[in-house]
C-alpha positions as CSV (number, residue, x, y, z in Angstrom):
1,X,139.7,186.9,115.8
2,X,142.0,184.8,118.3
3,X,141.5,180.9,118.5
4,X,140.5,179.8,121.6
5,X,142.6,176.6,122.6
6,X,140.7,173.2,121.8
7,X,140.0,171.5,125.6
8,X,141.8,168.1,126.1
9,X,138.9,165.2,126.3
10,X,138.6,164.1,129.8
11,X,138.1,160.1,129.1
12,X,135.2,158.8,131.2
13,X,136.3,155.3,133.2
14,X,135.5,152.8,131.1
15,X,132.5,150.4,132.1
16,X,133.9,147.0,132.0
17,X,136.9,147.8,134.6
18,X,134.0,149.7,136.9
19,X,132.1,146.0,136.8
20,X,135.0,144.0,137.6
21,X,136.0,146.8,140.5
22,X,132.3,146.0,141.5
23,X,132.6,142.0,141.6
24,X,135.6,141.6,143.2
25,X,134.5,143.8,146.4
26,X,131.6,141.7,146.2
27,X,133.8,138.3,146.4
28,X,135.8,140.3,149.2
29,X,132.7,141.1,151.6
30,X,131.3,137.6,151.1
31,X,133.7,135.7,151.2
32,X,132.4,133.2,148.6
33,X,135.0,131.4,146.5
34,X,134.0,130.2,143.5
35,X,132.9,126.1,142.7
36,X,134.3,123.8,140.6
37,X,130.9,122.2,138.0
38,X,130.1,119.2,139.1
39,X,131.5,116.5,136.6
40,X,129.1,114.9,134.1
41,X,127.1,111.8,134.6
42,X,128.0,109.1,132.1
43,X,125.2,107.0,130.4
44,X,125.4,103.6,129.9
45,X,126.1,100.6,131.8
46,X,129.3,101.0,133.7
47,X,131.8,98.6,132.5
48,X,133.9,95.7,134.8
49,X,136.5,98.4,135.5
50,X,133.7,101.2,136.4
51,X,132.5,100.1,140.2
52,X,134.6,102.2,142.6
53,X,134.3,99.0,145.4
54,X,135.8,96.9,142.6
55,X,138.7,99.5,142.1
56,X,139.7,99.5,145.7
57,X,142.5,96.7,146.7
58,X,140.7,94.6,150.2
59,X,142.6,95.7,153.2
60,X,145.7,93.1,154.2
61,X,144.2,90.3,155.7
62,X,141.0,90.6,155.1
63,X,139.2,87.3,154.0
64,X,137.3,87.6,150.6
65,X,133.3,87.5,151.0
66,X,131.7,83.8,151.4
67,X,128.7,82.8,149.0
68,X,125.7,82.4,151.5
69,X,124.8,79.1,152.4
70,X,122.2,77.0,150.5
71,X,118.8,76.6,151.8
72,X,118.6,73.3,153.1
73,X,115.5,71.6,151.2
74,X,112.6,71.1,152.9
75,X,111.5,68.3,150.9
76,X,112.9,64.5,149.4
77,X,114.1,65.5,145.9
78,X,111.9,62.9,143.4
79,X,109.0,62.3,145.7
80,X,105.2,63.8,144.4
81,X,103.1,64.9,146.9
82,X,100.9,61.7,146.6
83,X,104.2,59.7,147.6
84,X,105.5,62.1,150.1
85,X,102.0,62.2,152.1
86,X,102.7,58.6,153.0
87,X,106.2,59.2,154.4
88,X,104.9,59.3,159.0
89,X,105.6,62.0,160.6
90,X,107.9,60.9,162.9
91,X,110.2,59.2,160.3
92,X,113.8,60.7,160.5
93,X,115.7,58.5,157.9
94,X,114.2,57.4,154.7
95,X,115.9,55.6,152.5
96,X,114.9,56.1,149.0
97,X,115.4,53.3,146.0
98,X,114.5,55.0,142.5
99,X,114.2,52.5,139.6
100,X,115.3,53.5,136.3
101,X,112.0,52.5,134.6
102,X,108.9,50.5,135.5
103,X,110.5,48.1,134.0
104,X,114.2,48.6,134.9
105,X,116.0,46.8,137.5
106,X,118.7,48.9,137.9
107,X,117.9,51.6,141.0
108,X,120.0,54.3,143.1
109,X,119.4,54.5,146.7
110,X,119.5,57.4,148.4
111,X,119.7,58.1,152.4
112,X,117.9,61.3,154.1
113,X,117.7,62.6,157.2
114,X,115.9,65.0,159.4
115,X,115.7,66.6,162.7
116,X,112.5,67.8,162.4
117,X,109.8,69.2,160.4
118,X,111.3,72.4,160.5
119,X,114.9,71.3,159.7
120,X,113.7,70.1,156.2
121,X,115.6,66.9,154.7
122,X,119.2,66.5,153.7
123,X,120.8,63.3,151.7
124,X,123.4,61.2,154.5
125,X,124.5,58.3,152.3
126,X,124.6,58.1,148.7
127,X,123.8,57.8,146.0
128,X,124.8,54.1,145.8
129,X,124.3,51.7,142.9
130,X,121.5,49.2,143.5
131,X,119.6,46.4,141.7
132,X,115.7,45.6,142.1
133,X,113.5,43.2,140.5
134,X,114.6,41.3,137.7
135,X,111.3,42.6,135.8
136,X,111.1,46.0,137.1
137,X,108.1,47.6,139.4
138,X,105.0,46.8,140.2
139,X,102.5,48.6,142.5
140,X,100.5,45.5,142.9
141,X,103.4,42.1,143.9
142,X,102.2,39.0,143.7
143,X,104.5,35.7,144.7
144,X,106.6,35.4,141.2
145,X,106.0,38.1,139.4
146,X,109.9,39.4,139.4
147,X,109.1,42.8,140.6
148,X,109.7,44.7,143.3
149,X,107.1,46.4,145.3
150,X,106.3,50.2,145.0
151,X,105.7,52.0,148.1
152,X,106.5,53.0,151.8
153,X,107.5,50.5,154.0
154,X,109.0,50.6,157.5
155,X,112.6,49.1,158.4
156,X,112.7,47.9,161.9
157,X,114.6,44.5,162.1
158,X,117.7,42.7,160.5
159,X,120.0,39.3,160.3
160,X,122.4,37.9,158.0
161,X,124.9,35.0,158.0
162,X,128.0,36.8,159.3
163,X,128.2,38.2,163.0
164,X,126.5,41.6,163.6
165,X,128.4,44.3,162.1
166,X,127.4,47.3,164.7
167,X,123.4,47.2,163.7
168,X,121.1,50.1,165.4
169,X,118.3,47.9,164.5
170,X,117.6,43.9,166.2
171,X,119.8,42.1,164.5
172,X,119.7,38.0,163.9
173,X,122.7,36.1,163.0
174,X,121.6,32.6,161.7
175,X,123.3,30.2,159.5
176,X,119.9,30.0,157.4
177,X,120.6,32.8,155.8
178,X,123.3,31.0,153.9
179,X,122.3,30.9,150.0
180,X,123.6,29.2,147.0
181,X,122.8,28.8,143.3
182,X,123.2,31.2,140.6
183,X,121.1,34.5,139.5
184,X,119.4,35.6,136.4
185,X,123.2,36.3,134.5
186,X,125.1,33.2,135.9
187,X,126.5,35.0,138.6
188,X,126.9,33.2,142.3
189,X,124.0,34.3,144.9
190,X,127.0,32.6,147.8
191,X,126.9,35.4,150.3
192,X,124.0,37.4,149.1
193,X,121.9,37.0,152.4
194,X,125.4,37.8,154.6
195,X,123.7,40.7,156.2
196,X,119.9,41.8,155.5
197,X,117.4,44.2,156.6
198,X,113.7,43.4,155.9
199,X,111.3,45.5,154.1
200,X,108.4,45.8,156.0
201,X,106.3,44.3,153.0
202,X,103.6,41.3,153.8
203,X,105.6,40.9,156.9
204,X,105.3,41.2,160.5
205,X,107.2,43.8,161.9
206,X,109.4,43.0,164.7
207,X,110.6,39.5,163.6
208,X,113.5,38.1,162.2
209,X,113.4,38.2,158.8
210,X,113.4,35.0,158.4
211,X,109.7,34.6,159.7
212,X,107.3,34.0,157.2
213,X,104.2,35.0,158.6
214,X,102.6,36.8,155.5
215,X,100.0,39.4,156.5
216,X,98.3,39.6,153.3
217,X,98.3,36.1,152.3
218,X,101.1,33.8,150.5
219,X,99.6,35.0,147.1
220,X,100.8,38.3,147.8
221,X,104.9,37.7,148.0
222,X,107.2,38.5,150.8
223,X,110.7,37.8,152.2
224,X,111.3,41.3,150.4
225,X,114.8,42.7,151.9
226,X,117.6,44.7,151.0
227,X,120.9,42.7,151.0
228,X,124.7,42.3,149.5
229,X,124.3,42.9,145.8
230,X,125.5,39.7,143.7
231,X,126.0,41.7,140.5
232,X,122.6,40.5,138.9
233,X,118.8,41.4,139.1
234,X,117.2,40.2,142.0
235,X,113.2,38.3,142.4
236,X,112.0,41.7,144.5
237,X,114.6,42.4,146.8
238,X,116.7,45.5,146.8
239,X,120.7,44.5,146.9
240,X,123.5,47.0,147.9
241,X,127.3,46.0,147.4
242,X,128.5,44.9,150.6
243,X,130.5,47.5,152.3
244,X,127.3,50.1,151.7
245,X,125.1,47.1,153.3
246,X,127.4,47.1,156.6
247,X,127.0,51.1,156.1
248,X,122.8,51.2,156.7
249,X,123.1,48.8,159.2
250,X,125.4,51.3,161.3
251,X,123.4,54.0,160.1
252,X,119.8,53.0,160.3
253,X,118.5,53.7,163.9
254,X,115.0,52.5,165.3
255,X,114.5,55.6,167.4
256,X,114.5,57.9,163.7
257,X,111.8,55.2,162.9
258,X,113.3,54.8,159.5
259,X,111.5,54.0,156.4
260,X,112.3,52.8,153.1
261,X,110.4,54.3,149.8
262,X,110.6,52.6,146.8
263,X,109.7,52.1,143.3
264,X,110.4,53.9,139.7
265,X,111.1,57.5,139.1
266,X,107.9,58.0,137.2
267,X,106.1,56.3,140.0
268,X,107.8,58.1,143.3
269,X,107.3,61.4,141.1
270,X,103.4,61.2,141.9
């Protein structure tokens, strides 16, 4: 019996080079290319050296980026609302005198101004050194008591010994201010009264300072002023060196119906 010759095996195309046949005339008839995966999010706070703005170098000449402005305060820092409520509307300066203690009679002064309600209040002068009563504060003066008196008071006239330094407000040069003696530490009061502007306490506004017509009666004090500083307490008064004296007295103007508020921080703070 012949053999019959053994048929050579016809090897079927092999599936995975018909698939990738397949796919790339897919790719060709859509044209789509392939996409890179989108990078991974990191967690975590991004460091200093993470923020892309900070990575980028500022174009030449550029100027770096300003802080905003501060807000402008609309109130006097230190006053309560009980104190501030008896500031008058119309003021424009006010000149505020903070004891240290009730019982201090060391003070700073303080000068604000305003152009309005809606402008708010900003500090013009200061803060200077002052002095005050030898004995501190009181919210009730009487003649002698070596306090000086709490409250809000109007400024609308002033004087002194030496020739009118460039006052806003009426001034009066007279040789009765002179002064002599000593104060409570020795020191020499010569000079003390060389320019003045009266506190509108148990006065009558629109004088000299020198008048002493007393509203309230003699009992109750006066010839409360603010004048040159003589490096010691003072009986009531509020004294400024010099040069900051001559200073208010160019500053203070009649038509900002200028005030003065005064007393100790606990005190103003109400």
């Amino acid at each position: 019996m012949s053999s019959v010759p053994n048929r050579p095996r016809t090897a079927p195309l092999a599936a995975p080079r018909l698939t990738a046949l397949l796919v790339l005339l897919a790719l060709l008839l859509t044209g789509c290319a392939a996409q890179e995966p989108a990078p991974s999010v990191p967690r975590g706070a991004p460091g200093p050296q993470s923020d892309p703005a900070s990575a980028r170098p500022a174009p030449p000449g550029t100027a770096p980026p300003s802080a905003p402005p501060a807000a402008r305060p609309t109130a006097i820092p230190g006053l309560g609302p009980r104190t501030a409520a008896r500031i008058p509307e119309e003021a424009r300066q006010v000149l505020v005198v903070t004891g240290e203690g009730v019982d201090a009679n060391q003070s700073s002064v303080v000068l604000y101004s305003s152009e309005g309600p809606a402008s708010g209040w900003e500090a013009a002068a200061g803060p200077w050194k002052a002095h005050n009563g030898m004995a501190g504060w009181t919210d009730h003066h009487v003649a002698g008591d070596l306090r000086s008196p709490t409250g809000v008071y109007s400024l609308t006239d002033a004087g002194g010994r030496h020739p009118d330094p460039g006052a806003l407000l009426p001034y009066d040069e007279d040789p009765r201010f002179a002064v002599d003696g000593e104060g409570f530490f020795g020191e020499p009061l010569e000079g003390s009264f060389d320019y003045v502007v009266a506190i509108n306490y148990n006065r009558r506004e629109g004088a000299s300072p020198l008048d002493r017509t007393r509203p309230l009666g003699l009992e109750r004090g006066g010839g409360i002023w603010l004048h040159v500083d003589h490096g010691g307490p003072t009986q009531g008064c509020v004294s400024l060196p010099e040069q900051r004296m001559k200073e208010l007295l160019r500053t203070l103007d009649p038509v900002r119906r200028p005030v003065i508020v005064m007393g100790d921080a606990e005190t103003l703070s109400r």
